[in-house]
C-alpha positions, 0 to 999 in steps of 0.5 A: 807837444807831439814832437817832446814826446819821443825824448820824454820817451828815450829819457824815461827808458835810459832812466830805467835801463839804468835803475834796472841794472843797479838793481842787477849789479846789487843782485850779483854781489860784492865784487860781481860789478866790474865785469874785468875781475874775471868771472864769479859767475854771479846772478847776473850770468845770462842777464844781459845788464852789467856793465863790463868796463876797461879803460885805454887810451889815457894820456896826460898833457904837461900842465902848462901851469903848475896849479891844474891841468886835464886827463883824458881817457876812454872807458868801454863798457861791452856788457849789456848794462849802462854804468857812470863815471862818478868820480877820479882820484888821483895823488897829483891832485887835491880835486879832480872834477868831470867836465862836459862840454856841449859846443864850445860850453864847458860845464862840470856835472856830477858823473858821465854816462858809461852806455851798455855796449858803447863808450865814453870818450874824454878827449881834449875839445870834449868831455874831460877831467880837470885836476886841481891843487896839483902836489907837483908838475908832473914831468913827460913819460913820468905815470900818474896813477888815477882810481875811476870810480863808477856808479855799480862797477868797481873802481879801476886803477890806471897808470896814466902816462904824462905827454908832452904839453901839444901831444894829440893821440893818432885816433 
């Protein structure tokens, strides 16, 4: 029993950590949030817990099919607050869901952690976005504009560049 004790620990303090910094967030006020709208100044100055959030590196690939395909981008959070990717909403696609994928298992969750000082990474193999119902196959070099939507941060509006179907970033 012992040895559970410390993950019990770490998800009990990741737990808090992030209610704490929702309560911060909601504490800064309307548009305080996304920490890349400049600078209100807010309450949380000095705090340490709201997240700063911008996203690069999103691509993607030409959908081999023409009903669904996958976006993949990063999302860094500099500030001292965690945040999650809750949803994305996209005019290509009637549904866009989050995966996660452990191994080789793929699986679709609710949101994906944004940590404190840290990143999230959907990558093709990884975590990723999948969208459905797609109004239309989207063509190479053509943007598709895509709205992140987070659970303390403001939405971010990103245009997202269509690759070619086996383009593979050089990071």
């Amino acid at each position: 029993m012992t040895p559970r004790r410390p993950g019990i620990r770490k998800a009990t303090a990741a737990a808090l950590a992030l209610g704490l910094s929702a309560a911060l967030a909601a504490c800064s006020g309307d548009g305080g949030g996304n920490g890349g709208n400049g600078g209100d100044g807010g309450n949380a100055t000095g705090h340490g817990g709201v997240p700063k959030l911008s996203v690069s590196g999103a691509y993607l690939p030409r959908p081999p099919m023409t009903d669904m395909a996958a976006g993949f981008l990063t999302v860094r959070n500099t500030g001292g607050g965690a945040d999650e990717l809750t949803s994305v909403t996209t005019p290509l696609a009637a549904e866009v869901t989050l995966h996660s994928t452990e191994g080789t298992r793929m699986k679709q969750v609710g949101s994906l952690d944004v940590p404190a000082n840290g990143r999230l990474d959907l990558s093709s193999g990884g975590d990723h976005l999948m969208l459905t119902d797609l109004t239309h196959r989207p063509k190479v070099g053509e943007k598709v504009t895509f709205t992140l939507h987070f659970a303390t941060s403001d939405p971010i509006e990103i245009k997202v560049p269509v690759e070619p179907t086996t383009y593979r970033p050089k990071d």
